[in-house]
C-alpha positions as CSV (number, residue, x, y, z in Angstrom):
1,X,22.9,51.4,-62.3
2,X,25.3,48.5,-60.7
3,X,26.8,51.3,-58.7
4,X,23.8,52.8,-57.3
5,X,22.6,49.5,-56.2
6,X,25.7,49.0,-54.6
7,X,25.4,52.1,-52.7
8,X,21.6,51.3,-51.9
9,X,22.9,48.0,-50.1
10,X,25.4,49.7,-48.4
11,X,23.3,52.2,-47.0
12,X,21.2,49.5,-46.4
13,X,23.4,47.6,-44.4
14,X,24.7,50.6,-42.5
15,X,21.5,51.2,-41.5
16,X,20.4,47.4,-40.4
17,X,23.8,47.9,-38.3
18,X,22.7,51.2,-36.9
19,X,19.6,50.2,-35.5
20,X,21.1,46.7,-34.4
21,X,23.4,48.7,-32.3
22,X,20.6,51.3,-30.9
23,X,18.2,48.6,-30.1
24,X,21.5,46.4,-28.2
25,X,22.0,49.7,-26.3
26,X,25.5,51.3,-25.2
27,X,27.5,49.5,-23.3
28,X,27.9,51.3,-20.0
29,X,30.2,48.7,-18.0
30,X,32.0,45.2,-18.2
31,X,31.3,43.3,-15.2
32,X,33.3,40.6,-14.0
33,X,32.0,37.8,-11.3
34,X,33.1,35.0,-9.3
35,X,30.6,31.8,-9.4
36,X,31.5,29.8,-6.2
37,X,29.3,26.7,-7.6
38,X,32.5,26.0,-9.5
39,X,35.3,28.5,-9.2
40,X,34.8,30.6,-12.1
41,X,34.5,34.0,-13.3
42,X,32.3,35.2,-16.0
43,X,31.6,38.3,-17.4
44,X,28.7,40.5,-19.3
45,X,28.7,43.6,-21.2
46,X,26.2,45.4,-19.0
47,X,23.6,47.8,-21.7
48,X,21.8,50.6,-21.9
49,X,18.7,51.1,-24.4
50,X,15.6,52.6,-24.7
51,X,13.9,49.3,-24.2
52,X,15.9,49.1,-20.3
53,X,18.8,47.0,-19.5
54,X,20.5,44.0,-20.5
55,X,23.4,41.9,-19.3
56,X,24.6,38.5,-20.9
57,X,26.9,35.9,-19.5
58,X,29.5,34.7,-21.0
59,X,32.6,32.2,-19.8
60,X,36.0,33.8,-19.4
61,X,37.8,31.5,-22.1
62,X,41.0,29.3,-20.8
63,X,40.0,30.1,-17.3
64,X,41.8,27.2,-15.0
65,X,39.7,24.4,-14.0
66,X,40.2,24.1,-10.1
67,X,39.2,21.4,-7.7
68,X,35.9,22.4,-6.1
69,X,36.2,20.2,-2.7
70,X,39.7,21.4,-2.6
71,X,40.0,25.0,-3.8
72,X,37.9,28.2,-3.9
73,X,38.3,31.4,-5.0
74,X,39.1,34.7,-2.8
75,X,39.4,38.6,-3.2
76,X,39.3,40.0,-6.2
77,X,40.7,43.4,-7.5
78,X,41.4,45.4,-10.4
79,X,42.9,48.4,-12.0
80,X,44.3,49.6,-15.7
81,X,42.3,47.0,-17.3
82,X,44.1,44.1,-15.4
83,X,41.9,42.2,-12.8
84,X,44.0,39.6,-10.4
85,X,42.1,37.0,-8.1
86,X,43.7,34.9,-5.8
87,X,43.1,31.0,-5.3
88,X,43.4,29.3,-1.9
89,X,43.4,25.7,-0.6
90,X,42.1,24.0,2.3
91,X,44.8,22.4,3.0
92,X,47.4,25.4,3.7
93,X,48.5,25.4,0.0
94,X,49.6,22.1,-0.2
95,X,46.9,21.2,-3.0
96,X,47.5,24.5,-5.3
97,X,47.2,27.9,-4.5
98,X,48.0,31.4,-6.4
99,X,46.4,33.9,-8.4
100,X,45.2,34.4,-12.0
101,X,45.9,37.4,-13.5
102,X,42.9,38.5,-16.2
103,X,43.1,41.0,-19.0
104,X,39.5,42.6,-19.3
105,X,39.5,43.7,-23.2
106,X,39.5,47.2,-21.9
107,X,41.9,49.9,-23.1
108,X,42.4,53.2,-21.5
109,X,42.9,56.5,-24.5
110,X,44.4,59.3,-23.7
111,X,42.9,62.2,-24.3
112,X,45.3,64.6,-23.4
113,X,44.1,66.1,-19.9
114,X,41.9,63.1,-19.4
115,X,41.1,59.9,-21.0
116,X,38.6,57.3,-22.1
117,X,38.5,53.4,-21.5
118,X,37.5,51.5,-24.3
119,X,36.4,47.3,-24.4
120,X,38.2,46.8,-27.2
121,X,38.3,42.9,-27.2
122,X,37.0,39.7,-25.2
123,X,38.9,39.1,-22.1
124,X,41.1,36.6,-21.7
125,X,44.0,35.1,-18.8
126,X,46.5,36.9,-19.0
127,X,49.1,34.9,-16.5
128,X,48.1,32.3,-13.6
129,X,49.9,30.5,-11.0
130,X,48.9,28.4,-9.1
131,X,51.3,25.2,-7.3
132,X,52.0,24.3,-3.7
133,X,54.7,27.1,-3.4
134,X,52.2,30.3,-3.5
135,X,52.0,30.4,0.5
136,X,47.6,29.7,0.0
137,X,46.4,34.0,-0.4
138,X,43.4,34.9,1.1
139,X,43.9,38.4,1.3
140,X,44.4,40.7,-2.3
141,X,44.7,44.5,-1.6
142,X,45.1,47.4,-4.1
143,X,46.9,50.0,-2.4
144,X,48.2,53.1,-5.8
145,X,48.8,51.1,-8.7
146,X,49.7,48.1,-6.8
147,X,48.6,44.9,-6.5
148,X,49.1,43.2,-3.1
149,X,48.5,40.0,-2.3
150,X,49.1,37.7,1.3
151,X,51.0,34.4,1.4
152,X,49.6,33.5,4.6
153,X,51.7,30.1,4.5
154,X,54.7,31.6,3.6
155,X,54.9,34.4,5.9
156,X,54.8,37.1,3.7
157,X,53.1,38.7,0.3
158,X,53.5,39.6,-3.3
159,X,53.1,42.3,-4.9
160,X,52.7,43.1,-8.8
161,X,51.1,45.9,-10.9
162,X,49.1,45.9,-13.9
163,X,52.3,47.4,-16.1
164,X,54.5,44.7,-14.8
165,X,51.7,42.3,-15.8
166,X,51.4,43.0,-18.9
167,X,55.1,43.4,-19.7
168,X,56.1,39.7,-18.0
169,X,57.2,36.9,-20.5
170,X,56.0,34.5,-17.5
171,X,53.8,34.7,-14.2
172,X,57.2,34.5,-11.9
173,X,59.1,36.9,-13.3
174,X,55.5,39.0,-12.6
175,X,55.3,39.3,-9.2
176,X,58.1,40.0,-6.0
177,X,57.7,38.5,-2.9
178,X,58.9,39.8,0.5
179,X,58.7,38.1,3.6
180,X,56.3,40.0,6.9
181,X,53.4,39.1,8.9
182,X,52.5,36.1,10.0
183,X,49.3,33.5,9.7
184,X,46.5,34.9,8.4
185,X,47.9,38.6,7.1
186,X,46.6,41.3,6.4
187,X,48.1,44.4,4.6
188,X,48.8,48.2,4.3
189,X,50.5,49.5,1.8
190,X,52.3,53.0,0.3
191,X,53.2,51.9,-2.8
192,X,57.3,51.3,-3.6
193,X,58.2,52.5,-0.1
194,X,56.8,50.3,2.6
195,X,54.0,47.7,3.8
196,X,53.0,47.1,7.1
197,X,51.7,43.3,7.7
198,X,49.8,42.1,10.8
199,X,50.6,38.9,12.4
200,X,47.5,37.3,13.7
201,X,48.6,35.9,17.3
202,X,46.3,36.4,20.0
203,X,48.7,35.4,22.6
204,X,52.6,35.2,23.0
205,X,55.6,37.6,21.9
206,X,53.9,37.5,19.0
207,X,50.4,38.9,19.9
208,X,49.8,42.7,18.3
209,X,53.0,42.1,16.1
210,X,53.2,44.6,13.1
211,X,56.2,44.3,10.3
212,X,57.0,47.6,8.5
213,X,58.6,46.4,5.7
214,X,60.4,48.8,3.4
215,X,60.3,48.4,-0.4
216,X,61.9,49.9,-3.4
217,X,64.4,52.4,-2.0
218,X,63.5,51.1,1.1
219,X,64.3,47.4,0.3
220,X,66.5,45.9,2.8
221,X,64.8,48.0,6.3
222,X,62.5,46.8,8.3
223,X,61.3,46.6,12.0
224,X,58.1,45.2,14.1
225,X,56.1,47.6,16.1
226,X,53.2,46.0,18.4
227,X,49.7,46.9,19.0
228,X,48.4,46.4,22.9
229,X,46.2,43.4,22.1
230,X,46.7,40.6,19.7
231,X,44.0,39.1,16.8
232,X,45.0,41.7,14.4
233,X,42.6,41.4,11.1
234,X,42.6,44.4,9.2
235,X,44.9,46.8,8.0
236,X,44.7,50.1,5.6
237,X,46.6,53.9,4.7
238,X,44.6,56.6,4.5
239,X,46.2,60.4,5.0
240,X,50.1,59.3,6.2
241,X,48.5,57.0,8.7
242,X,48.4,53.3,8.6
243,X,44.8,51.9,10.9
244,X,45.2,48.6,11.9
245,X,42.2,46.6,13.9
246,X,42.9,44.2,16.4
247,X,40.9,42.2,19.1
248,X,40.1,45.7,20.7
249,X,39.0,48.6,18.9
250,X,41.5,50.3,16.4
251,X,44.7,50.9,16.5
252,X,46.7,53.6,14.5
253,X,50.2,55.0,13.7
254,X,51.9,57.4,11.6
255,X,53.0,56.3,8.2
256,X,56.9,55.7,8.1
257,X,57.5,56.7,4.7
258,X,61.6,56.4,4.8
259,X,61.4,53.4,7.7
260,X,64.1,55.4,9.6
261,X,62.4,55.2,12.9
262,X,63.3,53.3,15.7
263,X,61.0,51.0,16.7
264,X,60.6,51.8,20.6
265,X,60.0,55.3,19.1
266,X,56.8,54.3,17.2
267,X,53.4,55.9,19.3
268,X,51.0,53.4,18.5
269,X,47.9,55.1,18.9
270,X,44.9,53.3,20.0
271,X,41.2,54.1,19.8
272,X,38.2,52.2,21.9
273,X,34.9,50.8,19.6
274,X,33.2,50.2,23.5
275,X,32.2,47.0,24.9
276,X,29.0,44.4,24.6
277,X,26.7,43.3,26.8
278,X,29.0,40.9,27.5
279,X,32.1,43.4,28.2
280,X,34.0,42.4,26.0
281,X,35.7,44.7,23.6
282,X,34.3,45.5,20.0
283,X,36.1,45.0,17.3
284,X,36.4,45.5,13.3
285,X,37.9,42.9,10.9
286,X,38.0,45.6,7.3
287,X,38.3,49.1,6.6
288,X,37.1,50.9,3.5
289,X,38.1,54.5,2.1
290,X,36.3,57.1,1.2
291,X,38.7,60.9,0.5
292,X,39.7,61.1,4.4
293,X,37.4,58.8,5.8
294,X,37.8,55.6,7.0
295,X,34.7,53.0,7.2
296,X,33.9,49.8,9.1
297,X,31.1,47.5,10.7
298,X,31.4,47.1,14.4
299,X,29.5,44.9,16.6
300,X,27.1,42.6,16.5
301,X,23.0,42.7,17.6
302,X,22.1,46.0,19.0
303,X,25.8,47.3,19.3
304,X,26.2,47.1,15.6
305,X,27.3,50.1,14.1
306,X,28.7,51.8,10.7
307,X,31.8,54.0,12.2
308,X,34.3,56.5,10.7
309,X,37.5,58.0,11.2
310,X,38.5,61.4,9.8
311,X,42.2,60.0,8.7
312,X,43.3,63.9,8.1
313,X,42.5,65.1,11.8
314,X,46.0,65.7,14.0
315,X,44.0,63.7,16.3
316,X,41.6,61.0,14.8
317,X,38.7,60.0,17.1
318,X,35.5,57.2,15.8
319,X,32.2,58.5,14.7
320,X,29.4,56.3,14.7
321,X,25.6,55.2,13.2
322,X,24.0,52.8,15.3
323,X,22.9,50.2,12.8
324,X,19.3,48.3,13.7
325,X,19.5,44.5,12.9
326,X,16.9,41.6,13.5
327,X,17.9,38.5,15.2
328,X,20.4,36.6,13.3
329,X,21.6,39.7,10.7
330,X,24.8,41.2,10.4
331,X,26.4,43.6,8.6
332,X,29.2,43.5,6.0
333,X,32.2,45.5,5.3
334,X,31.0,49.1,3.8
335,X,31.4,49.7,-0.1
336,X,32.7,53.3,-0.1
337,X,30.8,55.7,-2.9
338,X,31.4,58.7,-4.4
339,X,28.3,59.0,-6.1
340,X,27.5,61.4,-8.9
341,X,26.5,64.2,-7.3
342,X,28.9,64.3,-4.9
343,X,26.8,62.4,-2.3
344,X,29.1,60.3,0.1
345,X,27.5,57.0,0.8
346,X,28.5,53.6,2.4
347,X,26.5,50.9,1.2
348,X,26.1,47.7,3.1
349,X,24.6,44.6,3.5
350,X,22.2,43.1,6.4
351,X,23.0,39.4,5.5
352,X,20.8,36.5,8.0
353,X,22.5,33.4,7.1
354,X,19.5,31.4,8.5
355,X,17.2,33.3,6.6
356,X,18.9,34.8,3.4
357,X,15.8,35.6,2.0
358,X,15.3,38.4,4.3
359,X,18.6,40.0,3.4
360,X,18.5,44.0,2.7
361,X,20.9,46.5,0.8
362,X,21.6,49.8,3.5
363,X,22.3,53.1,1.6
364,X,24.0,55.4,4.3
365,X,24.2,59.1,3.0
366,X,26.8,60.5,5.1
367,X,26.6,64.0,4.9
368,X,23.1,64.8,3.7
369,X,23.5,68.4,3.8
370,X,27.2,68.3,2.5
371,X,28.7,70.2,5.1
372,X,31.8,68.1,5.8
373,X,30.0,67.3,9.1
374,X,29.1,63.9,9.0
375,X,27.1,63.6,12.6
376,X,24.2,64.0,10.8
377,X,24.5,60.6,9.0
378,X,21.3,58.5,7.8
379,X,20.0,55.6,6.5
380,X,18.5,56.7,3.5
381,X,17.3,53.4,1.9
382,X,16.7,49.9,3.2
383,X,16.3,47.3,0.2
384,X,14.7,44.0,-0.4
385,X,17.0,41.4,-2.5
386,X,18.1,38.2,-3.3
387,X,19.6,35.6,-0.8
388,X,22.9,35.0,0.4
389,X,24.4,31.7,0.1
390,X,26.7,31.8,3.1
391,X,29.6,28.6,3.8
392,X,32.8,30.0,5.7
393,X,34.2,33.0,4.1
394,X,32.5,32.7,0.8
395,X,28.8,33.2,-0.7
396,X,28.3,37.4,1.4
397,X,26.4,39.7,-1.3
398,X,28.7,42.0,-2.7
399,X,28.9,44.9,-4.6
400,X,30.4,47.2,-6.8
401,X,29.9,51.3,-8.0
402,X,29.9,51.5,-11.9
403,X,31.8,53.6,-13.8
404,X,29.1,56.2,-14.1
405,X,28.6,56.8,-10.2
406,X,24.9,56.6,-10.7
407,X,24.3,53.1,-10.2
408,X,26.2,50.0,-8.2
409,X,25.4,46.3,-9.1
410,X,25.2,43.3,-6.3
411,X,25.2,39.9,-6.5
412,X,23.0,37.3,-4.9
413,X,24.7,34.2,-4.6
414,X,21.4,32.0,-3.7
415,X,19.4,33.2,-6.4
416,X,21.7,32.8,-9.2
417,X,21.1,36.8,-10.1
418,X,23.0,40.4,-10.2
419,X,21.2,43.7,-9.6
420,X,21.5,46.7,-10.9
421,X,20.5,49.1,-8.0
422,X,20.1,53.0,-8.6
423,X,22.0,55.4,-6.0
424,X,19.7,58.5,-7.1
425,X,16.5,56.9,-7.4
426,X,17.7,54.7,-4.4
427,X,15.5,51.5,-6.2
428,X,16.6,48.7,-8.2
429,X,16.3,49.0,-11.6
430,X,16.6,45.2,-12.8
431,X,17.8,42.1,-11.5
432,X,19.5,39.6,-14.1
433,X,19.8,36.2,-13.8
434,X,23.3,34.8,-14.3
435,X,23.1,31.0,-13.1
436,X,25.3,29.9,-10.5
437,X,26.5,31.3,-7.2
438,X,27.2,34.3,-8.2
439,X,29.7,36.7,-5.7
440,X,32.6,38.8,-5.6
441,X,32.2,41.2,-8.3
442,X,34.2,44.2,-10.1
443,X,33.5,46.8,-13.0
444,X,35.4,48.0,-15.9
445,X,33.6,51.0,-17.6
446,X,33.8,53.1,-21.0
């Protein structure tokens, strides 16, 4: 009898757990966010159940406390379960700058020809450094399996990996630092064999500079190669070509894998965006990737524009979409998707930093009928959300594909919310409210 009342609670309690669990819903991504209010990041376990969505906030335990007035946080990244944020200064790193290195709970399986990730645990710092030696980032990259971050004060940047991470006894023996560029870098990079870093001169010797830097077999080479104007903000690879964007229009070159060119040999390649009203050159500041393509914003009022480069052509020339913005709007820096599907989208922001309630989500389907031809590009949905909460650099919606494919979340930083925004049904599907400032976001799925 004792025995059959234990097995009657059991099944009890199995079944109390069950239904706990189906009425919490699955978790179908962890998402990770930056508060700028006070230079944070939090995290939810966003859920799935027949009742809708849910998404709780919760602190990212023995996350540093930095100096508000003084500090703030900057790009985020992640890959293998490791995310890594950098911290800047506004007082070129003289106060305390770095990065913080966080382990998301999440554990990839292997599965044999594929695998699974799995939030096993609660996240948790993994390494952080942050002292007047860090050269004040502003930039962080992922480029392969690397990490890459710019020490803009120190002339040059670090790079690290998730593996090496998670292996190091200490955050210096984490990361290697090389020295290229100059100022305010930015960086492309083939991972282990070479970076190229921009140097942001307008004028002088200087202006257009480019270091090639080699590493790993590489380590040691290096030469400068210039582009024909100076300014140079924005850098990526895509298809053995490194694009670079300075003051005018976009510059290009061929990826030199082995760095055994000379550097008067280099063709630097360079492609026009047009002029203003104005005539004055247009310009980009960040690329995105999508397979071959490359994606940025150009221009402001009624020259802005989404534009793309097929990377894989023998001769790469811009495509454009003209973009129509109100008085005061302008767009952000594409998020490439790959939605489920195999739809090919670029999903942007019209931000009006006067009037941030008015600020809209653009879905661009780039190839509608999937014929590789992408002239036939479209805006396919124009969304009301929350507010931006613009100051400098910081407090631009962002946003951020799940796992899945299906859906991408955004955060508005005046409203204190994320949404959860659906790429099929093109609608959002729930907006949650989070507290804070809410902004640079990432996603770690199952």
């Amino acid at each position: 009898m004792k025995s059959l009342l234990q097995l009657a609670a059991a099944c009890l309690i199995t079944t109390i757990a069950t239904a706990t669990a189906n009425a919490e819903g699955r978790t179908v991504a962890r998402l990770f966010w930056q508060d700028n209010h006070d230079a944070t990041v939090n995290y939810g376990d966003l859920k799935k159940s027949a009742q809708g969505w849910t998404l709780q906030p919760e602190p990212i335990p023995d996350f540093p406390s930095l100096d508000t007035a003084e500090q703030m946080l900057v790009q985020m990244q992640t890959d293998a379960g490791i995310i890594v944020l950098g911290i800047h200064d506004h007082a070129a790193g003289t106060v305390g700058s770095g990065w913080i290195a966080i382990d998301s709970g999440a554990i990839e399986e292997s599965h044999g020809d594929h695998s699974h990730v799995r939030l096993k645990h609660q996240p948790s710092v993994l390494h952080t450094r942050v002292d007047t030696d860090q050269g004040n980032p502003a930039h962080v990259y992922k480029y392969g399996k690397s990490f890459v971050l710019a020490n803009d004060s120190n002339n040059g940047f670090t790079i690290t990996s998730a593996s090496r991470l998670r292996k190091a006894k200490s955050p210096e023996t984490a990361t290697l630092f090389h020295e290229g560029g100059h100022g305010h870098i930015t960086l492309a990079a083939i991972e282990e064999k070479v970076v190229y870093a921009t140097w942001i001169d307008r004028d002088g010797d200087d202006a257009g500079r480019v270091d090639v830097v080699g590493l790993g077999n590489n380590d040691g080479k290096r030469y400068s190669i210039h582009c024909p104007t100076g300014g140079l903000h924005g850098a990526t690879v895509n298809s053995g070509k490194v694009f670079l964007a300075p003051s005018d229009g976009i510059c290009w070159v061929h990826a030199d894998l082995d760095l055994d060119s000379a550097p008067e040999s280099v063709e630097v390649n360079h492609l026009s965006l047009g002029k203003d009203a104005d005539d004055a050159p247009l310009r980009t500041g960040a690329f995105a990737n999508l397979d071959q393509l490359v994606l940025f914003t150009a221009g402001k009022g009624n020259d802005a524009q989404l534009c793309w480069i097929d990377a894989s052509s023998d001769d790469p020339t811009v495509a454009s979409l003209p973009i129509e913005l109100a008085d005061g709007e302008t767009l952000t820096t594409p998020l490439a998707v790959n939605a489920r599907g195999g739809k090919q989208l670029a999903i942007m922001f019209r931000e009006n930093k006067t009037s941030p309630a008015d600020d809209c989500l653009l879905i661009v389907d780039l190839d509608p009928n999937a014929d590789k031809d992408y002239s036939d590009a479209t805006v396919a949905a124009d969304l009301s959300i929350g507010g931006n909460l613009i100051e400098g650099h910081s407090g631009h919606h962002e946003a951020v594909v799940l796992p899945s494919r299906r859906e991408v979340a955004i955060s508005n930083p005046a409203d204190g919310t994320l949404s959860l925004i659906s790429l099929t049904e093109q609608r959002v599907l729930e907006t949650f409210s989070v507290g804070g400032n809410p902004s640079r976001i990432v996603a770690i799925g199952e």
